[in-house]
C-alpha positions as CSV (number, residue, x, y, z in Angstrom):
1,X,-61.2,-29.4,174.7
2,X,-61.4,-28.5,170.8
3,X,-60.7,-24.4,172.4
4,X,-57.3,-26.0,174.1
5,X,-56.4,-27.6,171.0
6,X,-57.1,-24.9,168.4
7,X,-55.5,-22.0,170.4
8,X,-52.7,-24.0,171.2
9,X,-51.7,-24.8,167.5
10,X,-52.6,-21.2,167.0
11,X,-49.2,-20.5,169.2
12,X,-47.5,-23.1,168.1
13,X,-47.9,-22.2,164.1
14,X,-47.3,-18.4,165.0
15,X,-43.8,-19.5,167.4
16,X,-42.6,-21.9,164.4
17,X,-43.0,-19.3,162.0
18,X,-41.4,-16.9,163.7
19,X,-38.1,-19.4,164.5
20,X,-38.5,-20.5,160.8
21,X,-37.6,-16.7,159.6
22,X,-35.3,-16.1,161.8
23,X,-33.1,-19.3,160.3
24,X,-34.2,-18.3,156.7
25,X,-33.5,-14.3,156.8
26,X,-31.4,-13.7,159.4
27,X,-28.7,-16.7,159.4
28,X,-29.4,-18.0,155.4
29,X,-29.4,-21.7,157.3
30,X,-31.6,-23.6,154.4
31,X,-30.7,-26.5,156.3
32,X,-32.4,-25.6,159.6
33,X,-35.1,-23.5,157.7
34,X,-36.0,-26.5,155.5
35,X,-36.6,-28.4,159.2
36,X,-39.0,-26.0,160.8
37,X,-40.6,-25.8,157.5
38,X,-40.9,-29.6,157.5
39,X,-42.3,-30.1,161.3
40,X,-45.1,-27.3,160.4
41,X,-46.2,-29.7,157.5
42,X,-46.3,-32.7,159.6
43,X,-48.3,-30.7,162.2
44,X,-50.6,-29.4,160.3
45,X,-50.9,-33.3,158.4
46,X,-51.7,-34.8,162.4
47,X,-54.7,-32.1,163.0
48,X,-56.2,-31.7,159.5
49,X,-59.1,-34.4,160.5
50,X,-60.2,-32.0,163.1
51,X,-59.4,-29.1,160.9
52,X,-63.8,-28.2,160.6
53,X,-64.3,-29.2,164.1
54,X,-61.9,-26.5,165.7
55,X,-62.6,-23.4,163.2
56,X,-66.2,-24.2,164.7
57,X,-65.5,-24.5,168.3
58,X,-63.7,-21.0,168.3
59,X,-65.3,-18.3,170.7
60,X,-62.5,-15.5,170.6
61,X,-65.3,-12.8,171.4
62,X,-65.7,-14.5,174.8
63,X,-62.3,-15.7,175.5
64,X,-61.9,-14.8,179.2
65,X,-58.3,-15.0,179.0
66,X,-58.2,-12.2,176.3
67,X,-60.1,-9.8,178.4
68,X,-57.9,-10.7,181.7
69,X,-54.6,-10.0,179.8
70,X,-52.1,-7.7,181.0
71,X,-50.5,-5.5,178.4
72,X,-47.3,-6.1,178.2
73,X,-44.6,-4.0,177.4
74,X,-41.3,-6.0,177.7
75,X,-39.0,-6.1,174.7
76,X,-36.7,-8.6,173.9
77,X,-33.2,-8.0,174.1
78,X,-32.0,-9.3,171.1
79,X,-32.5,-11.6,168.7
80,X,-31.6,-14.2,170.9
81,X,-34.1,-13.5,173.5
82,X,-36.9,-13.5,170.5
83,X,-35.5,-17.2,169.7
84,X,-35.5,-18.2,172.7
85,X,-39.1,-16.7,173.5
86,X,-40.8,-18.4,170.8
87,X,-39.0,-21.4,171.5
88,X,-40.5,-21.3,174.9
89,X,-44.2,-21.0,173.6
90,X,-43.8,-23.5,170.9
91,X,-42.7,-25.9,173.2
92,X,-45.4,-25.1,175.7
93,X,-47.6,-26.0,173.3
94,X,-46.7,-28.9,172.3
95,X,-46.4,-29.9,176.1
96,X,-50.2,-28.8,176.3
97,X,-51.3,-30.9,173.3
98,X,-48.9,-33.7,174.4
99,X,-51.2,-34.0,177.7
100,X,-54.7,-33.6,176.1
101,X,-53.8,-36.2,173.3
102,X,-53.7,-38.6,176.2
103,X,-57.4,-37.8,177.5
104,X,-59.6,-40.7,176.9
105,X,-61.8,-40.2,173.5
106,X,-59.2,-37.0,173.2
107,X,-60.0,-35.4,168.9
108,X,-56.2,-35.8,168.6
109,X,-56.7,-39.4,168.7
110,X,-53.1,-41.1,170.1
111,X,-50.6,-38.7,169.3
112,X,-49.3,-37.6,172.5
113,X,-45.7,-39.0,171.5
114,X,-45.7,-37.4,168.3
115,X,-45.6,-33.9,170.1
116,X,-43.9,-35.4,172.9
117,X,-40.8,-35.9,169.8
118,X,-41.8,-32.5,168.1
119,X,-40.8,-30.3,171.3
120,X,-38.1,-32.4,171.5
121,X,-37.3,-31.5,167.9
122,X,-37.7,-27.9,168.9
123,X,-35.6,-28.1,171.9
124,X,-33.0,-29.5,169.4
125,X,-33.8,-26.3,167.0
126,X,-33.3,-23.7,169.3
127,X,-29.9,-24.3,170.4
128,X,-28.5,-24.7,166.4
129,X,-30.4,-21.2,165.9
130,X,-29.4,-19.5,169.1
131,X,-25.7,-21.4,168.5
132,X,-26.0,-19.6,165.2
133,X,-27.1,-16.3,165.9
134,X,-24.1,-16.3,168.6
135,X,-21.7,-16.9,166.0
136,X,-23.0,-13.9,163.8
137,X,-22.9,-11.2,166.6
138,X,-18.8,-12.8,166.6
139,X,-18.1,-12.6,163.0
140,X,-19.6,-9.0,162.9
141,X,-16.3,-8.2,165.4
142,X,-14.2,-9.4,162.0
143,X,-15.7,-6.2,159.7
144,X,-12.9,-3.8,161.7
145,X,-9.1,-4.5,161.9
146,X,-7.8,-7.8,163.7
147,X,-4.6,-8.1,164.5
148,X,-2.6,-10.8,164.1
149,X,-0.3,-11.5,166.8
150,X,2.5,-13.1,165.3
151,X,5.2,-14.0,167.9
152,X,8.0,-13.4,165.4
153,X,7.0,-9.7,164.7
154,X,6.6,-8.9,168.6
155,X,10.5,-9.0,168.9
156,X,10.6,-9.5,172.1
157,X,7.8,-7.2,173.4
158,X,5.0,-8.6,175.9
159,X,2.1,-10.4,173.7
160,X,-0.4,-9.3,176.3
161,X,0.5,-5.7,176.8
162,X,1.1,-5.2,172.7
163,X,-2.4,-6.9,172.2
164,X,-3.7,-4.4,175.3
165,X,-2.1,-1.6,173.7
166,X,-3.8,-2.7,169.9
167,X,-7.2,-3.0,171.7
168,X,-7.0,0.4,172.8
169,X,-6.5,1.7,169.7
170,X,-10.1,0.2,168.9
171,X,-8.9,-3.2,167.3
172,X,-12.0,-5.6,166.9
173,X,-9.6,-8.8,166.8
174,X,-7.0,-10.4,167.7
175,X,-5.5,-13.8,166.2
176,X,-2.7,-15.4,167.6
177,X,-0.1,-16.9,165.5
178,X,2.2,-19.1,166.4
179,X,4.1,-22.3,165.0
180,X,7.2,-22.0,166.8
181,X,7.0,-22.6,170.4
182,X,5.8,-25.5,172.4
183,X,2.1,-26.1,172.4
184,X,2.4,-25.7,176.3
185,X,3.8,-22.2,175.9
186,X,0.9,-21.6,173.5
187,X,-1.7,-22.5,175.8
188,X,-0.6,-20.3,178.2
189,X,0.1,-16.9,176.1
190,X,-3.8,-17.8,174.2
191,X,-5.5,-18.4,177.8
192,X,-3.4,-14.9,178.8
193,X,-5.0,-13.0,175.5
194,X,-8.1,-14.8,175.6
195,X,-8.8,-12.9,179.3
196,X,-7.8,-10.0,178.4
197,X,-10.2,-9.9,174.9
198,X,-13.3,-11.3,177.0
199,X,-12.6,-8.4,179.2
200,X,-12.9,-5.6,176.1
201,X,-15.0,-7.3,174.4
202,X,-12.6,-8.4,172.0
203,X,-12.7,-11.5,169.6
204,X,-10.2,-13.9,170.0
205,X,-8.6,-16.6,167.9
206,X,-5.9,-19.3,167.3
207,X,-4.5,-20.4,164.6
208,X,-4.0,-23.8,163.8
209,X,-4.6,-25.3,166.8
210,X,-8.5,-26.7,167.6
211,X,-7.0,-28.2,170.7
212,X,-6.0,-24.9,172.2
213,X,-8.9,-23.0,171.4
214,X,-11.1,-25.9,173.2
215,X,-8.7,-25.6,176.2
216,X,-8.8,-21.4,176.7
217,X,-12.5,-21.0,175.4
218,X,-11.1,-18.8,172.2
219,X,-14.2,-17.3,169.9
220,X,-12.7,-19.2,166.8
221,X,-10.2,-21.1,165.3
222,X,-7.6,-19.9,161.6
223,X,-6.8,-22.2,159.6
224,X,-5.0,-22.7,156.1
225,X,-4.8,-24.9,153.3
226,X,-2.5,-27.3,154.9
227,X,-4.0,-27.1,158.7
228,X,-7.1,-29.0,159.9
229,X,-9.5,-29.2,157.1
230,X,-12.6,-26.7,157.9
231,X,-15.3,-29.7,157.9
232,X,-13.2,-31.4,160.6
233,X,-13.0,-27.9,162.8
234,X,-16.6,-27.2,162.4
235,X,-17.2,-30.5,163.6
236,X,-15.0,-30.4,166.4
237,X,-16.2,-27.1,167.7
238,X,-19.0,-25.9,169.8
239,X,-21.5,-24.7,167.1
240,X,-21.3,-21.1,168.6
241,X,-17.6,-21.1,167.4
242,X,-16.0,-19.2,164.3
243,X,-13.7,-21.1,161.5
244,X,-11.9,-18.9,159.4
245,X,-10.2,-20.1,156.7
246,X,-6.8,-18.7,154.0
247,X,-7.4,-18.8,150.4
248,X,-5.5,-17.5,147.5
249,X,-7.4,-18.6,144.9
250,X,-11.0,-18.3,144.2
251,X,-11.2,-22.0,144.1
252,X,-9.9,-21.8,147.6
253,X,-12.2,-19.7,148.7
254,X,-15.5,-21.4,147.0
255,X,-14.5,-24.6,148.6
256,X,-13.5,-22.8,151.8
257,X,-17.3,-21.9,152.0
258,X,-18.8,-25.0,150.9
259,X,-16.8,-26.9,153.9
260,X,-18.5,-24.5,156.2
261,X,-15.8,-21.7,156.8
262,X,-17.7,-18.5,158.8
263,X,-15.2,-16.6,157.5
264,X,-12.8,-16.4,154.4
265,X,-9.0,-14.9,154.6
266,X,-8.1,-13.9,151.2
267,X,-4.4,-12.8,150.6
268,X,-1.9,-11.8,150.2
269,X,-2.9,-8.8,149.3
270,X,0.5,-7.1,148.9
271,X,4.4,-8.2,149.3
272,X,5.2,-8.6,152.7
273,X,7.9,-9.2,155.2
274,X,5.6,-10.6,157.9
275,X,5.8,-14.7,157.0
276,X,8.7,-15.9,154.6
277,X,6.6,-17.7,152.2
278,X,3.3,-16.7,150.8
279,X,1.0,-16.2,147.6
280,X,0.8,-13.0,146.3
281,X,-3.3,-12.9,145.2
282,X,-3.9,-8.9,145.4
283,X,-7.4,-6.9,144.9
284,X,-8.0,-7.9,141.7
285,X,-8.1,-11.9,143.0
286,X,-10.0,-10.4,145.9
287,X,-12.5,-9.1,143.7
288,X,-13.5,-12.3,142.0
289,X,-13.6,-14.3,144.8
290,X,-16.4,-11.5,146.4
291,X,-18.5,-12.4,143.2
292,X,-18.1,-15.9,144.1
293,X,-18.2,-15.9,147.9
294,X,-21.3,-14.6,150.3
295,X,-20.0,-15.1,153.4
296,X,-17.3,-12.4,155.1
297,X,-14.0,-11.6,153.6
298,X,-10.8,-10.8,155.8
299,X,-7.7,-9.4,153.8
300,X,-4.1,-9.9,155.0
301,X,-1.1,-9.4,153.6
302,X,0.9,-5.9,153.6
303,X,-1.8,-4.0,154.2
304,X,-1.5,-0.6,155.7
305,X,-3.2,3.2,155.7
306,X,-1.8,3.8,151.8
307,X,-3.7,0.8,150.4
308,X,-6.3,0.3,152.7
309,X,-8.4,2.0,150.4
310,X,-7.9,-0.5,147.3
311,X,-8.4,-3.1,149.7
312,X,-12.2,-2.5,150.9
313,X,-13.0,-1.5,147.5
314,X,-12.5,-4.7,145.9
315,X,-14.8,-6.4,148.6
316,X,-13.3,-6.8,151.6
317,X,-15.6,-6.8,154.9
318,X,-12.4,-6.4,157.2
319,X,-8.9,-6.4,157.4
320,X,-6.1,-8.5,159.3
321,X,-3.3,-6.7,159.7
322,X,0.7,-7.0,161.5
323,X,3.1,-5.1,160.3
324,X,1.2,-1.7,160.2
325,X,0.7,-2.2,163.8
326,X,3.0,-4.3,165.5
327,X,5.7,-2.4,163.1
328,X,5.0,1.0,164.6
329,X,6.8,2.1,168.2
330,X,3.7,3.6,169.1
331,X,1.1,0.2,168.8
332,X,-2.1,2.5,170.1
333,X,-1.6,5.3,168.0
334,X,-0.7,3.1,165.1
335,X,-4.1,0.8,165.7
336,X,-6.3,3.6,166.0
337,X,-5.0,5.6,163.0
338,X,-5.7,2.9,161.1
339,X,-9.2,2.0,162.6
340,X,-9.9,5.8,161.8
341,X,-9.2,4.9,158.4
342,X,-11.2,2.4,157.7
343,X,-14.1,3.9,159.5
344,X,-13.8,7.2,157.3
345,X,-13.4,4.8,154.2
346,X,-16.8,2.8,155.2
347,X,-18.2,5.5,156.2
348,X,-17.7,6.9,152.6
349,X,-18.7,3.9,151.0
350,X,-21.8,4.2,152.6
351,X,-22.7,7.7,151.6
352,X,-22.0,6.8,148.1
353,X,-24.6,3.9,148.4
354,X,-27.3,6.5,149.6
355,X,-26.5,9.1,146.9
356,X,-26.3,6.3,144.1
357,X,-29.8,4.6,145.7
């Protein structure tokens, strides 16, 4: 019984640790980090009484199961599939020592609810880490050009077909604007875009409206600073969702983070013609606010192939863009000449890091 019980904690230290990582390196999430980090402690607290008594009972050079294994070769997918992997194992083995704690004169005394509430806990875990790890792969869709759809710019032109068109031209993202029309209308344009984006690949969001991204399944909801506060939205949305939110200021943009924001919108960046009212911020704002802000940085706001350049200099991760695109007569040509763009400037920008390392 001690064999059970030691190789089973074996797995389930080695799975937790593995999980715990994953939250501290790969998604910064102290908060779920701190909780793995916490249910190892209190695990490690309910077995150290037999701590001696299992270190002796080991026999790994006659463990038949080591000799019978199959080597195996699969790979996980993803980073997912690795969460979700050593999910599986630390529950199992927690389900194992849940069912020999109940043994009669069993060494882990009468713990079998304990466990029984620790895979629980882990079953809890998994989905916040594999919610989170979804999120990431949508935010990295927000390091290209997104285009923001703004009904008023479209004049008149098909949303769908100018958004197909953008796509084509290798846009990562598309945001729909629109305050205008009725939310019914809304609806039914977003659910529109929001097929033909799952189709390509493509990230979708809404602005403003939580409500409609619920209803059409959108990647993420926009916000600003007079819109749904971003603690509300994250609490609203399925924890696999994006919240973006617009700042000005880097005040604005500290707090946008602290509320939870995925994202920050930072702008404008230069005059433009594209909403009647808005706060000129420009590079230089941009810049302190990257000193100030870790997570991802969108600019917006007159932005186009002559000042694209300034733009990713002073920090930005991505752009949002509507006049440069939705401007032009040609919307593919005009979406992938500025793609091209940005990819030669990153690609730069990354060139210069190797050279300077």
């Amino acid at each position: 019984m001690l064999r059970v019980i030691d190789a089973n904690l074996d797995r389930l230290g080695e799975g937790l640790r593995v999980l715990e990582d994953v939250a501290r390196f790969i998604l910064d999430d102290a908060g779920i980090c701190r909780e793995f980090k916490a249910l190892r402690h209190r695990l490690s607290g309910d077995t150290r009484a037999i701590e001696q008594q299992l270190i002796a009972a080991r026999r790994a050079g006659v463990d038949v199961g080591a000799f019978a294994r199959v080597p195996d070769g699969t790979k996980h997918e993803d980073l997912t599939g690795l969460v979700r992997a050593n999910a599986r194992r630390t529950q199992e083995s927690l389900r194992v020592l849940e069912e020999f704690a109940r043994l009669p004169r069993s060494p882990l005394g009468s713990k079998s609810r304990k466990f029984e509430h620790y895979r629980f806990e882990v079953y809890e875990l998994e989905q916040r880490l594999v919610s989170g790890l979804l999120r990431n792969d949508r935010l990295r869709q927000l390091s290209g050009v997104c285009l923001v759809l703004d009904m008023e710019s479209l004049k008149g032109r098909d949303e769908v077909d100018v958004a197909v068109q953008a796509m084509s031209g290798g846009v990562k993202a598309v945001q729909l604007r629109d305050k205008r029309r009725s939310r019914s209308d809304v609806v039914e344009t977003a659910r529109k875009l929001q097929w033909a984006c799952a189709e390509r690949h493509v990230l979708f969001m809404v602005n403003d409206y939580v409500d409609i991204v619920l209803a059409v399944g959108a990647d993420g909801l926009h916000v600003g600073q007079e819109d749904l506060p971003v603690v509300e939205a994250r609490r609203i949305l399925p924890a696999d969702r994006i919240v973006g939110c617009s700042t000005a200021t880097v005040t604005e943009a500290v707090r946008a983070q602290a509320a939870g924001a995925d994202y920050v919108a930072v702008g404008s960046m230069f005059p433009t013609s594209s909403k009647d009212r808005y706060r000129l911020a420009g590079p230089d704002k941009l810049r302190r606010i990257r000193r100030k802000v870790f997570k991802p940085l969108v600019a917006i706001g007159g932005i186009n192939q002559d000042n694209l350049e300034d733009v990713i200099a002073a920090g930005a991760d991505g752009v949002a863009v509507i006049g440069a695109i939705l401007g032009a007569e040609d919307v593919e040509s005009a979406a992938r000449a500025l793609v091209a763009k940005l990819e030669q400037i990153s690609s730069a920008e990354c060139d210069n890091g190797k050279t300077n390392s």
